[in-house]
N, C-alpha and C positions, 0 to 999 in steps of 0.2 A: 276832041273825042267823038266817035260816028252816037248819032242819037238811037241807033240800037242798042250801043252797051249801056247808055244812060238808062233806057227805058227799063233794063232787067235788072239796074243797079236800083232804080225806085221799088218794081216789082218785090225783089229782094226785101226791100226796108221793108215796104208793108208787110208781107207775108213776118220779117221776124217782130214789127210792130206789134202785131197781132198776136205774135204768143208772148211779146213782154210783159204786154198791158194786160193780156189775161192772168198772167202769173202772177203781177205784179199786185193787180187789183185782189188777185183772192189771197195774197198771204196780207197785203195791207187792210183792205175794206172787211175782206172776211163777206160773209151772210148772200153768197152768188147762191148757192144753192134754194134760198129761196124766191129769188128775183126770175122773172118768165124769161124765155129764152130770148125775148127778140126785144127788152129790152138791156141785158146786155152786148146783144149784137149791134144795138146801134151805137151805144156810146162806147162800145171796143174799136170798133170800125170808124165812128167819127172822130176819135182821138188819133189811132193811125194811119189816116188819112187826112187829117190835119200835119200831123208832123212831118210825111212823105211831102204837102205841098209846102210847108215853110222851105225844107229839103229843095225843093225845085227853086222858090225866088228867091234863096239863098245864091244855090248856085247858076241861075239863069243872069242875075244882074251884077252892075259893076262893083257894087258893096255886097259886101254878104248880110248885112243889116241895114234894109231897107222897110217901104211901107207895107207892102206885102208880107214879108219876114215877120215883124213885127205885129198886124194882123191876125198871120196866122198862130203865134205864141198866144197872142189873148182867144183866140177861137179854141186854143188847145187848152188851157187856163178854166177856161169858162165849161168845156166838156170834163176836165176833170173835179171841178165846184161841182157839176152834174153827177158824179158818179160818185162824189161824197155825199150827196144827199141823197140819192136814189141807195145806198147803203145803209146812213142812218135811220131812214125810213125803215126798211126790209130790217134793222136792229132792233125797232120801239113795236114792232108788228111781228114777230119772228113767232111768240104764243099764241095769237089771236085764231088761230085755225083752230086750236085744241078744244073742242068740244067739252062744255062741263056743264052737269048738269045740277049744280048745287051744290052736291055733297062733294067733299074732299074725300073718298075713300076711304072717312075714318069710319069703323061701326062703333058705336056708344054703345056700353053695356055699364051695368051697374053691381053693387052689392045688396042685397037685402037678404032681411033676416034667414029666410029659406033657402041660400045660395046664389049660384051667378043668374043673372037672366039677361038676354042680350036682343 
């Protein structure tokens, strides 16, 4: 096969990597909306770019599972451990912006003899 159609055949992978792993990430991990933008970009991008290159020593060598292959399964493994915690974080942290100043918004009023007073 000429190494130009390979090249757009990876290009391909990545580009639909990239909106698997983002789909994928926001209906499973959930809480993207509050994580900064560039770190999702890295572990969106190192995950489909991990799998593109298994992709490649997959099919560059004479076994499809070799040391490279292999490698790259645990470098994809270990990005996506990354992206469960960088999640559970952004979960245990998700109220902490909300400013509070003490009071719950309740007002306390009472009864006494003359009526309400609040």
């Amino acid at each position: 096969m000429p190494p130009h159609i390979l090249r757009l055949a990876y290009v391909s992978e990545f580009l639909l990597a990239l909106v698997a792993i983002q789909e994928m990430w926001s209906e499973i991990g959930g809480h993207l909306e509050f994580m900064p933008w560039y770190t999702k970009l890295c572990l969106i991008a190192g995950l489909a770019l991990a799998v593109v290159m298994g992709t490649v020593s997959a099919v560059s060598h004479e076994k499809a599972w070799n040391a490279r292959t292999l490698a790259c399964c645990a470098l994809a493994i270990l990005i996506a451990g990354g992206m469960a915690a960088t999640s559970y974080y952004y979960h245990l942290h998700e109220n902490d912006d909300q400013d509070s100043a003490g009071d719950d918004g309740v007002a306390l009023s009472h009864f006494a003899a003359g009526g309400w007073h609040g």
